[in-house]
mmCIF file of the N, C-alpha and C atoms, coordinates in Angstrom:
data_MODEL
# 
_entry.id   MODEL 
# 
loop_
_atom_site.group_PDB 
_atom_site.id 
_atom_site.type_symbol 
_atom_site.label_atom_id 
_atom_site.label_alt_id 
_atom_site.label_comp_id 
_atom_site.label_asym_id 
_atom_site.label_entity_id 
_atom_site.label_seq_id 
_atom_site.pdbx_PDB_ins_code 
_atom_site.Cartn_x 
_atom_site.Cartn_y 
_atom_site.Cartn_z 
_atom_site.occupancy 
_atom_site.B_iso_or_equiv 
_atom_site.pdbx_formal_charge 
_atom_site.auth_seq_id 
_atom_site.auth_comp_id 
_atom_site.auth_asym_id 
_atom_site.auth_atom_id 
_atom_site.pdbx_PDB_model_num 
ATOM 1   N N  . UNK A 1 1  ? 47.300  81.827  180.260 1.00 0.00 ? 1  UNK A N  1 
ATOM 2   C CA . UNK A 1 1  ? 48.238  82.849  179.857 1.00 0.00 ? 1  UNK A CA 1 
ATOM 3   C C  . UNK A 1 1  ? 48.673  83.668  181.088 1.00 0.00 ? 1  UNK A C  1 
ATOM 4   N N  . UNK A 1 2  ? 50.323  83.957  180.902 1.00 0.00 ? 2  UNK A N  1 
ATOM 5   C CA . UNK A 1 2  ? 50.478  84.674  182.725 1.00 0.00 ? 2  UNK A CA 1 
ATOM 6   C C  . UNK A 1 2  ? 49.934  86.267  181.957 1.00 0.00 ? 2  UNK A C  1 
ATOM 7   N N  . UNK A 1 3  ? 49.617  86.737  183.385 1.00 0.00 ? 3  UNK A N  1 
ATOM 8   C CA . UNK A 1 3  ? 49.131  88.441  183.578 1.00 0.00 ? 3  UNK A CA 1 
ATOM 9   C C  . UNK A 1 3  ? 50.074  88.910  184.302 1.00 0.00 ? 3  UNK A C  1 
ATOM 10  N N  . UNK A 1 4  ? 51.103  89.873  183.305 1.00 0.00 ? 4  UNK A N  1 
ATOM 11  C CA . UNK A 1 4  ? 52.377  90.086  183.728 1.00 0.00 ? 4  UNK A CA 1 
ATOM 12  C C  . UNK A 1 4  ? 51.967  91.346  184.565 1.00 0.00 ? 4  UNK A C  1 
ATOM 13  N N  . UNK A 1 5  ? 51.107  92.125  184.797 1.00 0.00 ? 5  UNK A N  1 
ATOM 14  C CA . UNK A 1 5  ? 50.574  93.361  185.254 1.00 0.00 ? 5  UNK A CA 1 
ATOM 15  C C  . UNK A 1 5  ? 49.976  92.174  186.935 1.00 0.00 ? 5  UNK A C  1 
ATOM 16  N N  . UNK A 1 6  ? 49.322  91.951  186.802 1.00 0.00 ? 6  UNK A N  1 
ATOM 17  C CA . UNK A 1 6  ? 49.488  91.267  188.441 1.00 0.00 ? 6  UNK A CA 1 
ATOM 18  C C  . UNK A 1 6  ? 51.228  90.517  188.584 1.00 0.00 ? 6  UNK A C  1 
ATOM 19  N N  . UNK A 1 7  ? 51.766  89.896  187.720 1.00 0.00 ? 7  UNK A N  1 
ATOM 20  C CA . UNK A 1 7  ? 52.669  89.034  188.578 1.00 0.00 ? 7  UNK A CA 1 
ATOM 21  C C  . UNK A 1 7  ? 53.895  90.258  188.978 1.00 0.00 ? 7  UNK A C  1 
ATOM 22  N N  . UNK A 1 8  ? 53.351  91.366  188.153 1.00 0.00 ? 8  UNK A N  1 
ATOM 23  C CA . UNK A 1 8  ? 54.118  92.937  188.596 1.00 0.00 ? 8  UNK A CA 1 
ATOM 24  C C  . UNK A 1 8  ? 53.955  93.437  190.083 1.00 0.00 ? 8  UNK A C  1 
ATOM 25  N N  . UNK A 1 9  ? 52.621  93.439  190.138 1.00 0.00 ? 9  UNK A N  1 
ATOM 26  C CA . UNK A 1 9  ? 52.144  93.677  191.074 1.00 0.00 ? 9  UNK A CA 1 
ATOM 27  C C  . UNK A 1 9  ? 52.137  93.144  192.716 1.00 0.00 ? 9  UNK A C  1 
ATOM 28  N N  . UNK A 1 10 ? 52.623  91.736  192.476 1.00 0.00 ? 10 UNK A N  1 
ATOM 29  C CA . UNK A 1 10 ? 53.127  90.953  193.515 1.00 0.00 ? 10 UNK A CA 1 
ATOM 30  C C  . UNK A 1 10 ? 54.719  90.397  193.770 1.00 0.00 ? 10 UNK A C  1 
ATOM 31  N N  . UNK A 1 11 ? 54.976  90.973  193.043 1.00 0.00 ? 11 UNK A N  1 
ATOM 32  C CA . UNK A 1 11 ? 56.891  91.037  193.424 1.00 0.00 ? 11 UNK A CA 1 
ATOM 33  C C  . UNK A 1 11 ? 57.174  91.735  194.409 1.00 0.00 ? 11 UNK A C  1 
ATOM 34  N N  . UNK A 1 12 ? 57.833  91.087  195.316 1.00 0.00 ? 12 UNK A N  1 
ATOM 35  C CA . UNK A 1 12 ? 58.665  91.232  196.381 1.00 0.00 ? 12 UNK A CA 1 
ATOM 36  C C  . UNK A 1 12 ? 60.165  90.690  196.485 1.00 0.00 ? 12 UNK A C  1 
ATOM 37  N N  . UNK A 1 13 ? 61.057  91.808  196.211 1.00 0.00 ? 13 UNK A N  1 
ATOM 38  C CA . UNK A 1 13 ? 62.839  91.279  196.087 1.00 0.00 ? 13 UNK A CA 1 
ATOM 39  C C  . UNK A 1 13 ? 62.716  90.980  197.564 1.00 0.00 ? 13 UNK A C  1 
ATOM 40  N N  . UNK A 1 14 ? 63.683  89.447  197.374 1.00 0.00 ? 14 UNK A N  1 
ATOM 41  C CA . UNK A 1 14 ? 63.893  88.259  198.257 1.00 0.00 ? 14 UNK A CA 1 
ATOM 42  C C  . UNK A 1 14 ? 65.001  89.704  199.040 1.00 0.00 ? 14 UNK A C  1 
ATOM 43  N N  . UNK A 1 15 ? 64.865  89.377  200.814 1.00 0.00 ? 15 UNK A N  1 
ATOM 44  C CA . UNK A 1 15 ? 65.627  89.919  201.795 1.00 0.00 ? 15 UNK A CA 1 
ATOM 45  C C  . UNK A 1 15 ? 67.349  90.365  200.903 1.00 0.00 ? 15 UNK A C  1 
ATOM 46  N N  . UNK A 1 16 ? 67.845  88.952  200.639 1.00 0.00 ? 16 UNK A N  1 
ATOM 47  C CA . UNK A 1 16 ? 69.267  88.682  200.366 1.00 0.00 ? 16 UNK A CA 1 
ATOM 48  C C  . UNK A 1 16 ? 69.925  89.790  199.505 1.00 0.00 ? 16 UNK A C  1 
ATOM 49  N N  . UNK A 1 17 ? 68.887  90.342  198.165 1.00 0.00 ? 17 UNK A N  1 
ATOM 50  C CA . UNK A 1 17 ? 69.328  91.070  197.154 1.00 0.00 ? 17 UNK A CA 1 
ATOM 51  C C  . UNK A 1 17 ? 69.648  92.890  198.410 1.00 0.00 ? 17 UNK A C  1 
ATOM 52  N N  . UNK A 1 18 ? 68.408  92.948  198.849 1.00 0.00 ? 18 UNK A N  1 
ATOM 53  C CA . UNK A 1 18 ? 68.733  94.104  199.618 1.00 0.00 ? 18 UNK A CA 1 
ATOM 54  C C  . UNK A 1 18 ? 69.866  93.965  200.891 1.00 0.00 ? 18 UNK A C  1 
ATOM 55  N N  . UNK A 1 19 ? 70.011  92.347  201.265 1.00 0.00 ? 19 UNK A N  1 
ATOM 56  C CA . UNK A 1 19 ? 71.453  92.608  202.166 1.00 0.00 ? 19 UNK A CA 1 
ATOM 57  C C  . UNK A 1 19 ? 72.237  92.884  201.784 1.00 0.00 ? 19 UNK A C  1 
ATOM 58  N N  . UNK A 1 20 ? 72.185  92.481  199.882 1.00 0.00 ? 20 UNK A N  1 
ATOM 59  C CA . UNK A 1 20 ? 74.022  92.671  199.023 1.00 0.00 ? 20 UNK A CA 1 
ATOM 60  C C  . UNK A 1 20 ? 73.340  94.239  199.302 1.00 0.00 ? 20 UNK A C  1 
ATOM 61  N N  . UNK A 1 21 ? 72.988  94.565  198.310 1.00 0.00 ? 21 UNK A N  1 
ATOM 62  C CA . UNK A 1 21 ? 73.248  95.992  198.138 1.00 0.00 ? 21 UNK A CA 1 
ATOM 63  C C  . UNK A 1 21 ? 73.189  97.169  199.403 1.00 0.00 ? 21 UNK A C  1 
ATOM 64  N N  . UNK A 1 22 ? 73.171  96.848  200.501 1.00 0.00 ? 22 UNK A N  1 
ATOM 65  C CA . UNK A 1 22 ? 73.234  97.518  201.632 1.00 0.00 ? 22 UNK A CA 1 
ATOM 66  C C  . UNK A 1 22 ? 74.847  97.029  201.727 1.00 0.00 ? 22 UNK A C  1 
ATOM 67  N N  . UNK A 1 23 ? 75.996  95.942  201.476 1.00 0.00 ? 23 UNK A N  1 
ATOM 68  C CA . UNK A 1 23 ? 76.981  95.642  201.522 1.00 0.00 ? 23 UNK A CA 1 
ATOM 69  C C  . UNK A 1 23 ? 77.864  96.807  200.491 1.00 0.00 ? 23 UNK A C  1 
ATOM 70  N N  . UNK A 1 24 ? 76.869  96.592  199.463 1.00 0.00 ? 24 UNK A N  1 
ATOM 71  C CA . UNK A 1 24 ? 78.208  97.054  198.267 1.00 0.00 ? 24 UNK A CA 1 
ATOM 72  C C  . UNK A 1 24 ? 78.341  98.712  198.399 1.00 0.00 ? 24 UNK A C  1 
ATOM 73  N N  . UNK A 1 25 ? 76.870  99.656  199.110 1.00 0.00 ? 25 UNK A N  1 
ATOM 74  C CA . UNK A 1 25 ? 76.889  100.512 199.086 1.00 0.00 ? 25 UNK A CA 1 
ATOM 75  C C  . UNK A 1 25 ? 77.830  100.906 200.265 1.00 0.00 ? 25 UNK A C  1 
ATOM 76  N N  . UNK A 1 26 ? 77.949  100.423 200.933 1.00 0.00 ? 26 UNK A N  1 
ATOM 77  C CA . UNK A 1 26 ? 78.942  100.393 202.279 1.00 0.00 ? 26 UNK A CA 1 
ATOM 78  C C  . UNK A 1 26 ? 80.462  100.039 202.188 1.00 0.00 ? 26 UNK A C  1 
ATOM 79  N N  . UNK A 1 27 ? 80.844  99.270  201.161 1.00 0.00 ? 27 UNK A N  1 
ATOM 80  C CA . UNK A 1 27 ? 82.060  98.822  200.750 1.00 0.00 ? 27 UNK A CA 1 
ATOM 81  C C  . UNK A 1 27 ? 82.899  100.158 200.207 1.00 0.00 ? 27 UNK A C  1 
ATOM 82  N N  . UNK A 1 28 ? 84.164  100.284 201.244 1.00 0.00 ? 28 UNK A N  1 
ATOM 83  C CA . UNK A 1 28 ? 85.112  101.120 200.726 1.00 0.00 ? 28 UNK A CA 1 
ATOM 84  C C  . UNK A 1 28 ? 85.856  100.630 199.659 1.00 0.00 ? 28 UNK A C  1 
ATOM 85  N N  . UNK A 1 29 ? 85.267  101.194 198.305 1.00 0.00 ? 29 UNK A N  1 
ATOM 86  C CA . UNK A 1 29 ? 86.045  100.189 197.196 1.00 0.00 ? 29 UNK A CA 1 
ATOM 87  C C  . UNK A 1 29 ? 86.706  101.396 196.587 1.00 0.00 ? 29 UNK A C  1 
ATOM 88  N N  . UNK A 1 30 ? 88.315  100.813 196.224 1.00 0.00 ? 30 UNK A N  1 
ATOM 89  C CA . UNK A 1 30 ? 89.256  101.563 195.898 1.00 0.00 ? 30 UNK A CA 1 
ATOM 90  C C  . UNK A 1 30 ? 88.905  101.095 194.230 1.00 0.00 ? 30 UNK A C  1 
ATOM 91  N N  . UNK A 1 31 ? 89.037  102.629 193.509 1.00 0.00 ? 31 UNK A N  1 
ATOM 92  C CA . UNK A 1 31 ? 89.208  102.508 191.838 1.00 0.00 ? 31 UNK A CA 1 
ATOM 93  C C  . UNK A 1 31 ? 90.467  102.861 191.144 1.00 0.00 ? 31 UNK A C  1 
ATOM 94  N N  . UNK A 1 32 ? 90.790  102.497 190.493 1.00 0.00 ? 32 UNK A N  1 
ATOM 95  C CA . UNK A 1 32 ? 91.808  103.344 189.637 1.00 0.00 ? 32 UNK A CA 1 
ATOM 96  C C  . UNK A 1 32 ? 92.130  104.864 189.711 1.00 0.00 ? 32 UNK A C  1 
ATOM 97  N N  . UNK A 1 33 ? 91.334  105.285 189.935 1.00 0.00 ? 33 UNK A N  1 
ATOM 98  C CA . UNK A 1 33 ? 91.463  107.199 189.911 1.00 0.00 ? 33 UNK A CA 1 
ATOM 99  C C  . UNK A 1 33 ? 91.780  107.231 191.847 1.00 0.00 ? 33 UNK A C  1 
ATOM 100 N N  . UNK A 1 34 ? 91.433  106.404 192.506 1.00 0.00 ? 34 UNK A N  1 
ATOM 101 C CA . UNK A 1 34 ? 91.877  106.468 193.617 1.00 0.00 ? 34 UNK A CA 1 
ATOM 102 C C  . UNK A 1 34 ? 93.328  105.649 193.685 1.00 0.00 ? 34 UNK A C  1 
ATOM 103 N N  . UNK A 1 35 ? 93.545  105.345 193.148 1.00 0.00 ? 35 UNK A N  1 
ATOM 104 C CA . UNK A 1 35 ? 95.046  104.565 193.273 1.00 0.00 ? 35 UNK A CA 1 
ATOM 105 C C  . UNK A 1 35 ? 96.320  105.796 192.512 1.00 0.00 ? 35 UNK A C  1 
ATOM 106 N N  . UNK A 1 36 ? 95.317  106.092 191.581 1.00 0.00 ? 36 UNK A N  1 
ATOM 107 C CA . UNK A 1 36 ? 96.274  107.373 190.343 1.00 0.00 ? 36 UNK A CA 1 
ATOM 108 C C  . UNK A 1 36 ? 96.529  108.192 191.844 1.00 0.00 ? 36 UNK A C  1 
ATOM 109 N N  . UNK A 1 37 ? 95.454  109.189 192.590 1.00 0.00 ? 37 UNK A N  1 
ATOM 110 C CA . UNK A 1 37 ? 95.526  110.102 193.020 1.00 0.00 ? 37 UNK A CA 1 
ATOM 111 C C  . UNK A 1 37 ? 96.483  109.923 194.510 1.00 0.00 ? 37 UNK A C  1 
ATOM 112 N N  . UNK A 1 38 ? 96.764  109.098 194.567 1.00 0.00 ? 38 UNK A N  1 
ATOM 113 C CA . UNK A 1 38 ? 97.490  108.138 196.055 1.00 0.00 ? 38 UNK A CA 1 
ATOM 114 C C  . UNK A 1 38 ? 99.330  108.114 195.241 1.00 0.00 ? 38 UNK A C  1 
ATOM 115 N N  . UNK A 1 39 ? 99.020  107.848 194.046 1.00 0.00 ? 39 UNK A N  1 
ATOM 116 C CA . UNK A 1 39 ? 100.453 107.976 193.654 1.00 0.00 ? 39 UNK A CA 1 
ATOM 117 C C  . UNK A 1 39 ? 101.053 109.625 193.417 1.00 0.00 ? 39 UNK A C  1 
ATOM 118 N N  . UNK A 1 40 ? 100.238 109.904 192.718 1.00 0.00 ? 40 UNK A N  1 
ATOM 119 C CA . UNK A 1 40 ? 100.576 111.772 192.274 1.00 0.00 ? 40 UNK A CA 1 
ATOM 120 C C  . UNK A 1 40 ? 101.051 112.315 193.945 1.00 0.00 ? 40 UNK A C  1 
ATOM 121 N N  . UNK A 1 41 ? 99.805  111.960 194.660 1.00 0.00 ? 41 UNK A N  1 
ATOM 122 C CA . UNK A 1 41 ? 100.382 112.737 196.278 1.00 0.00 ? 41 UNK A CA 1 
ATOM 123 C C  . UNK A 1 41 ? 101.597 112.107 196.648 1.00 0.00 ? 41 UNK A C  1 
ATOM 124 N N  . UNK A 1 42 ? 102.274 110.582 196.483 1.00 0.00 ? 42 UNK A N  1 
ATOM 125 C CA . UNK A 1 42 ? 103.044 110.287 196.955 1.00 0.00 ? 42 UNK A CA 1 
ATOM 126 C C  . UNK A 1 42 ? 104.636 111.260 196.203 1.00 0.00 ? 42 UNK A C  1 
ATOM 127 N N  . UNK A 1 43 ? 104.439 111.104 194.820 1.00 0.00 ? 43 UNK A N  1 
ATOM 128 C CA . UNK A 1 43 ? 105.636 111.449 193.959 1.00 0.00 ? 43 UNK A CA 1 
ATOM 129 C C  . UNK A 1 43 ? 105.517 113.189 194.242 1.00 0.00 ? 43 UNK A C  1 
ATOM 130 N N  . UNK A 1 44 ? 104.673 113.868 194.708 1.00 0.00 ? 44 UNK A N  1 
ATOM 131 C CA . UNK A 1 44 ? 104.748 115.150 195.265 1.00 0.00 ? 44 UNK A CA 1 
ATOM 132 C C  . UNK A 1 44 ? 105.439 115.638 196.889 1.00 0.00 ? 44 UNK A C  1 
ATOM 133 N N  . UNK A 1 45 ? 105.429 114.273 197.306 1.00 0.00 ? 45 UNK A N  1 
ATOM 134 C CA . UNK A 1 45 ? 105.574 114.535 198.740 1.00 0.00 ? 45 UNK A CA 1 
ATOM 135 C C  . UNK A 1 45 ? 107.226 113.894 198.734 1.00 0.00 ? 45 UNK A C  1 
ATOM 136 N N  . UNK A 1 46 ? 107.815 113.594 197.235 1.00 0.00 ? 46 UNK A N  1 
ATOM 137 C CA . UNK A 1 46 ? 109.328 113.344 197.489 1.00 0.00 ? 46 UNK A CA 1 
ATOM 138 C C  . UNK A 1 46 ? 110.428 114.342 197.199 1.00 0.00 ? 46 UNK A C  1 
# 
């Protein structure tokens, strides 16, 4: 029977998962409310 309390205990996230998320936290990602707020300044500045 597995012993989910040791196989807890010996997890280690593989390098790769922490390279993405060192990527995505770093990624200048444009959203919708940044695209809204890029238009409002534009139609203000005509």
């Amino acid at each position: 029977m597995i012993n989910f309390e040791e196989e807890i205990a010996r997890f280690k996230p593989s390098l790769e998962v922490e390279e993405v998320e060192d990527a995505i936290v770093k990624a200048d990602l444009t959203d919708m409310t940044d695209i809204m707020m890029e238009m409002m300044k534009e139609m203000k500045e005509e």
